[in-house]
N, C-alpha and C positions, 0 to 999 in steps of 0.2 A: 647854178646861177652865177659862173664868172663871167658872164656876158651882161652883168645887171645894169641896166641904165635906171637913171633918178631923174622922173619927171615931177614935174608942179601941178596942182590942179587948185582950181579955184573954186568955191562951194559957198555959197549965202549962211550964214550961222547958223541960221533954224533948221537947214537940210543936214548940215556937219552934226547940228546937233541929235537929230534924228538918227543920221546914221552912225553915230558912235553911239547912241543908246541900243539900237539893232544889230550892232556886232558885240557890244557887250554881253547882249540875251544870249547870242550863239557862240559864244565863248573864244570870238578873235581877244587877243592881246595886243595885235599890232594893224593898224590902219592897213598898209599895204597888202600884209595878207588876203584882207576882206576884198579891197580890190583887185588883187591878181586873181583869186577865187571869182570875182563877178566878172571878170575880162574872160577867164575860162571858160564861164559857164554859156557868156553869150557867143564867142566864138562856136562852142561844139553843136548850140540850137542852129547858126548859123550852117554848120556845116552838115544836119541832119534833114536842113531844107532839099539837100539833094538825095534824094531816092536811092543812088546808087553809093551815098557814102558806105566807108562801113563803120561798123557800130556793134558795141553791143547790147542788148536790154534782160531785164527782170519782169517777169510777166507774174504777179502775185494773183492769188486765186482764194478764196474760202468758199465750202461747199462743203452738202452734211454729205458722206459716204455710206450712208446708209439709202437714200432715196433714190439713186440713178446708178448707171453704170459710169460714169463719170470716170471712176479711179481708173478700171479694167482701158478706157479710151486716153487715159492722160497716158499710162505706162505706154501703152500701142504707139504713141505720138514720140515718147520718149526715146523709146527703142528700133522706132524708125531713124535713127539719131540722124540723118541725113532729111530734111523736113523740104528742101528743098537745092537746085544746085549753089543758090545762093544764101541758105539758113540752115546751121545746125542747134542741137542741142547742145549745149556744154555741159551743164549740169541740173540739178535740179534738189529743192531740196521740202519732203513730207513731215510736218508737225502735226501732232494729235492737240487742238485746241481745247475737248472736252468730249463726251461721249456720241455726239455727233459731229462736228464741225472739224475740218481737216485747214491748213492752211501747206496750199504747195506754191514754192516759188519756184518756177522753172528759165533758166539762162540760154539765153541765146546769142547767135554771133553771127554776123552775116550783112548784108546787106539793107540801109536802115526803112528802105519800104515796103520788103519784103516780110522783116522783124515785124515791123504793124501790121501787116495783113494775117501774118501768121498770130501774134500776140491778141487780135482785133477776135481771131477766129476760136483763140482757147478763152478768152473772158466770155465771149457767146456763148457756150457749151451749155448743153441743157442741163441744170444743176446746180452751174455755179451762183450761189447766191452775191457775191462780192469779186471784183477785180481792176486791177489799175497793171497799166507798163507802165515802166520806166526804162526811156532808151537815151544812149548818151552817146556819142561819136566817138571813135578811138582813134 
């Protein structure tokens, strides 16, 4: 940050007010922070508008392991670790939620419309009862 410039901004009090109660809840200490966080956040939606950014995402899953083949099809997906020439696998990671329910989070890297199509196609999976991505620009 030795490149830091110091801007002004201007905010009507009832929005200032709002947004120092809403970075309060989330545990900012310092105004700027909050908004360098929110200038980030909108830049990288920005830059995930293009298809071919890259990117990586969290593809989160819950599904009981005992109903389907699900697991034996996630691993085959996994250890294909090349999913496409533009998506891999990075990692991936298996929690035992209770004696049915699994939660797998699997990471991917690649290109960010290809990460959706692929992420789009493992929350489909017959099985899965629950699933969200989360894909961010890098």
């Amino acid at each position: 940050m030795s490149d830091l410039e110091r801007i002004g901004v201007s905010l009507d009090k009832d929005l200032l007010e709002q947004f120092d109660k809403l970075i309060t809840k989330q545990g900012y200490r310092i105004r700027s922070e909050a908004i360098r966080d929110l200038v980030r956040k909108h830049i990288s939606e920005e830059q995930l508008e293009n298809p071919n950014a890259k990117a990586v995402a969290a593809v989160f899953i819950v599904y009981d392991h005992h109903s389907t083949k699900l697991s034996d099809s996630l691993v085959d997906l996994q250890h294909s670790h090349t999913l496409t020439k533009s998506v891999h696998v990075i990692s991936s990671l298996h929690i035992h939620l209770d004696e049915h329910d699994c939660l797998e989070i699997i990471v991917l890297r690649g290109q960010a419309g290809q990460i959706r199509k692929i992420g789009e196609k493992i929350v489909s999976m017959k099985g899965v009862k629950l699933g969200k991505i989360n894909v961010v620009a890098t």
